[in-house]
Kinemage of the C-alpha trace (Angstrom):
@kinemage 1
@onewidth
@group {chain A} dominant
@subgroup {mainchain}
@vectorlist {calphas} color= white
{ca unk a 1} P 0.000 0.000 0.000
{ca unk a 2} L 1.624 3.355 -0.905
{ca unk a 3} L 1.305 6.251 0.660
{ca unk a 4} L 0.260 9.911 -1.038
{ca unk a 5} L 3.528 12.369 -0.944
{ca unk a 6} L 1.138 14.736 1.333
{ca unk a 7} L -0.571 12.487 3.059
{ca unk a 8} L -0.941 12.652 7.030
{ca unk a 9} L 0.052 8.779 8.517
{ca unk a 10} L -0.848 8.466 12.454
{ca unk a 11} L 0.409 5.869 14.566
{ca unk a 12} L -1.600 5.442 17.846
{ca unk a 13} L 0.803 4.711 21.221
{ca unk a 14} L -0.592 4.333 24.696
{ca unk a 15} L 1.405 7.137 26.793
{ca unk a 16} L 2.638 5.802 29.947
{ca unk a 17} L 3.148 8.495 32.948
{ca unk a 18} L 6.528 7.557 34.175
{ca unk a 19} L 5.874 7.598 38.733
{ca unk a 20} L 8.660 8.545 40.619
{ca unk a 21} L 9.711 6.552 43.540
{ca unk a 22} L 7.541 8.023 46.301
{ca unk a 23} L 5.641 10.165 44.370
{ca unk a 24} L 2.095 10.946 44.882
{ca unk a 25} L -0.039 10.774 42.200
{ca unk a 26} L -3.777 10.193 41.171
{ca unk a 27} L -5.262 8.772 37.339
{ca unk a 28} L -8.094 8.000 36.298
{ca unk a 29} L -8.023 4.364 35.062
{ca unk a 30} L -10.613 1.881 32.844
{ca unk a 31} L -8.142 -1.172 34.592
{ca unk a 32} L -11.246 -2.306 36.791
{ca unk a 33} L -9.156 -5.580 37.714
{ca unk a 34} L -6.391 -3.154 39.547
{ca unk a 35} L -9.127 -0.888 40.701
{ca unk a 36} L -10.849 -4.389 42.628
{ca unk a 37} L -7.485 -5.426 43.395
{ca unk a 38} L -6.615 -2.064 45.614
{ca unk a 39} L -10.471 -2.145 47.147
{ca unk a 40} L -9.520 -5.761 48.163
{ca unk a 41} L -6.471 -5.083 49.844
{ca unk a 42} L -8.322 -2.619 51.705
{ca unk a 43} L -11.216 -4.776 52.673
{ca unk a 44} L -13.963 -3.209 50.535
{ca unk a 45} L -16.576 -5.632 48.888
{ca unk a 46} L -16.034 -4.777 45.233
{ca unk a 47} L -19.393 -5.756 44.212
{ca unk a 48} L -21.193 -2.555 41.118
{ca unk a 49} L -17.557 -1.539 39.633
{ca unk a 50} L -18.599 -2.329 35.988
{ca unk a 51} L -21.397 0.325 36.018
{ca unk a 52} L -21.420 2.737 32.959
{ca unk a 53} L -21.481 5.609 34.744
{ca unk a 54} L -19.380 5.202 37.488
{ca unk a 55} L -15.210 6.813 36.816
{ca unk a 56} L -12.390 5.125 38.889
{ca unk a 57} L -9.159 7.147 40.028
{ca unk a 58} L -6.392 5.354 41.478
{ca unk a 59} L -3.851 6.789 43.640
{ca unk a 60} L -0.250 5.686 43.118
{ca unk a 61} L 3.151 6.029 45.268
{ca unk a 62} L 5.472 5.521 43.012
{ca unk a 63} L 4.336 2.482 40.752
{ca unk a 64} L 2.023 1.021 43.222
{ca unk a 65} L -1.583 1.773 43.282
{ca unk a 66} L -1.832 2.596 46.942
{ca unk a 67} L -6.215 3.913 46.545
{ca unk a 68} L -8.841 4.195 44.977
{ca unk a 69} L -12.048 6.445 44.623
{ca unk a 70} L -15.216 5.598 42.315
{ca unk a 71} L -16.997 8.742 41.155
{ca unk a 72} L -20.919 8.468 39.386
{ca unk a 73} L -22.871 11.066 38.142
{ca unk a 74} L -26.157 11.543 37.573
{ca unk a 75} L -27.791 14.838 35.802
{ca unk a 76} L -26.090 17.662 38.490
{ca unk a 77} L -25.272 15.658 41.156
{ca unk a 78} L -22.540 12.934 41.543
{ca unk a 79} L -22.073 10.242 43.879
{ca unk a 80} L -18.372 9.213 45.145
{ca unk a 81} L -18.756 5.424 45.587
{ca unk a 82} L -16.177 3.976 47.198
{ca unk a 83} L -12.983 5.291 48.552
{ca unk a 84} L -10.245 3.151 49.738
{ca unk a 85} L -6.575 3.524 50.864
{ca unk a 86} L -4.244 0.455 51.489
{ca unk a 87} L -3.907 -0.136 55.268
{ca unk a 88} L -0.340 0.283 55.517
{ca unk a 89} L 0.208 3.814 53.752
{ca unk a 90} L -2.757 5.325 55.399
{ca unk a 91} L -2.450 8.694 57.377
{ca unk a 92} L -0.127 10.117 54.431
{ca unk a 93} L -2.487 12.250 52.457
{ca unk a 94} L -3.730 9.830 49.937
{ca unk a 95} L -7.265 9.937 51.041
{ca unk a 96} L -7.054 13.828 50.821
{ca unk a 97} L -5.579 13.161 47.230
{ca unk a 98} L -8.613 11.166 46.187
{ca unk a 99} L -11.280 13.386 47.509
{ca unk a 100} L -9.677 16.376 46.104
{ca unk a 101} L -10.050 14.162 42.788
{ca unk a 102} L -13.306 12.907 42.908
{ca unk a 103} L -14.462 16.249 43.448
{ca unk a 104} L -12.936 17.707 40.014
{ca unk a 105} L -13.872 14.472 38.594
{ca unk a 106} L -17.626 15.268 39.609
{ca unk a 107} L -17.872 19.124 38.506
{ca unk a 108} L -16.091 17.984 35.319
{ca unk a 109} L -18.751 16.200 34.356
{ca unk a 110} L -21.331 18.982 35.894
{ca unk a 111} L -22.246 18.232 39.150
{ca unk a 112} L -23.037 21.010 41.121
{ca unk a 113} L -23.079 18.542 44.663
{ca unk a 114} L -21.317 15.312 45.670
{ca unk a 115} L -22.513 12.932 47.571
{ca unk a 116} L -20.914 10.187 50.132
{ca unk a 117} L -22.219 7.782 51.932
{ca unk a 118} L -19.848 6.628 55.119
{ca unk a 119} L -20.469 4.892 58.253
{ca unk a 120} L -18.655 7.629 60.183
{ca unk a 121} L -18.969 11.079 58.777
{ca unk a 122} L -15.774 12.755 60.818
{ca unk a 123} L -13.892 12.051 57.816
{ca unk a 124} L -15.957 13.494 54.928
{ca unk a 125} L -16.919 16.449 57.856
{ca unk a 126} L -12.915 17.797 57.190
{ca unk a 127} L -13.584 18.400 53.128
{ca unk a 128} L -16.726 20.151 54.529
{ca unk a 129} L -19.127 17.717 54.021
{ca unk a 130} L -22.489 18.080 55.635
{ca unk a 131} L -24.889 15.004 56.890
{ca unk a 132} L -28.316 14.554 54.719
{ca unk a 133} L -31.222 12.517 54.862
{ca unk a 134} L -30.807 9.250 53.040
{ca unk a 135} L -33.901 10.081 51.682
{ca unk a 136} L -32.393 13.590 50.086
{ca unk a 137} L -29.254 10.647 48.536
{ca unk a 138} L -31.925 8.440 47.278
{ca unk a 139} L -34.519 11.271 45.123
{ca unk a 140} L -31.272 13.223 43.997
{ca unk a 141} L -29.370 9.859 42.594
{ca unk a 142} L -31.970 7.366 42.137
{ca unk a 143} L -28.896 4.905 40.938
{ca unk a 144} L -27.894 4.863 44.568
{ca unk a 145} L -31.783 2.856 45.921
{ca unk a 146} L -30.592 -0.650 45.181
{ca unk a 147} L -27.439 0.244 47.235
{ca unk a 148} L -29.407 2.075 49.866
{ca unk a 149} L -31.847 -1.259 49.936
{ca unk a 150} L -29.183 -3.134 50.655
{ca unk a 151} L -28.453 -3.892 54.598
{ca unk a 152} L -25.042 -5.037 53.831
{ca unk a 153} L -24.071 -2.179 52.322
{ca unk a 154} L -26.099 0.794 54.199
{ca unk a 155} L -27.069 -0.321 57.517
{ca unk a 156} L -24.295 1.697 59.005
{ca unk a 157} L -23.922 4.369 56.728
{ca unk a 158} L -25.127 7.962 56.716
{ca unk a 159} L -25.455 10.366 53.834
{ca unk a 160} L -23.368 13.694 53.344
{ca unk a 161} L -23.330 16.346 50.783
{ca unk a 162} L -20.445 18.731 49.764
{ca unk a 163} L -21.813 21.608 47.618
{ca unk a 164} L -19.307 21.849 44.346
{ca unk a 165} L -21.012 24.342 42.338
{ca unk a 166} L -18.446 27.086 42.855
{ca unk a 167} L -15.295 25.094 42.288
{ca unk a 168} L -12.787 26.330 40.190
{ca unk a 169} L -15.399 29.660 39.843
{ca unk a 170} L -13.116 32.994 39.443
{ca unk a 171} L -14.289 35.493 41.283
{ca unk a 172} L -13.325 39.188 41.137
């Protein structure tokens, strides 16, 4: 096959971020295998992760995916669900790191509030999330009543919202 003297010839590559040793940094990722892998080293169920909607961000020290946050949207309004960070490189910021993300991640694709469900709110509470009726979770993202239905996964939990409509507003 010959090629026209002014034709344009592309050749597709994957880029691959080079991590530093000890370097922080957070991707999004379609690698749902490495994204169950990191929720099972950190003892979440992994149970939903192929849903269309949902985004998955990993966080990474170095080469190793250390967390992980899921992020689903819904009209204005996301949902993160799930955030994880391996046991053993917890209390380093990483957690931080992933909310920070999944909160871009959700006003990127135009959610003006983000939703969390936890069974202990003192967490979410320092990003300045607020508690909400389950109820307010459950009309806003109707995606989330199967996983509100079910005991396993909601029994314990309560619902908080962190207003995101003004990120990354300019004001002057």
């Amino acid at each position: 096959m010959a090629v026209a003297p002014n034709a344009v010839t592309a050749r597709v590559t994957k880029i691959r971020r080079r991590r530093l040793a000890g370097e922080l940094s957070v991707e999004q990722t379609r690698d749902l295998a490495l994204v169950a892998a990191v929720l099972e080293a950190s003892g979440i169920r992994i149970a939903g992760l192929d849903r269309p909607a949902a985004c998955y961000l990993l966080a990474y020290s170095g080469a190793e995916p250390v967390g992980a946050v899921g992020v689903e949207t819904v009209v204005d309004a996301g949902l993160m669900r799930v955030l994880a960070v391996t046991e053993r490189v917890r209390r380093h910021g990483i957690g931080a790191a992933l909310v920070a993300a999944a909160r871009k991640a959700a006003h990127t694709r135009g959610a003006r509030r983000l939703f969390a469900l936890a069974p202990d709110g003192n967490y979410l509470r320092r990003f300045g999330f607020v508690s909400v009726a389950a109820g307010e979770l459950r009309e806003t993202i109707r995606s989330v009543s199967a996983m509100l239905a079910a005991p396993d996964e909601s029994a314990h939990c309560s619902a908080f919202c962190l207003d995101i409509s003004r990120d990354d507003l300019i004001v002057r």
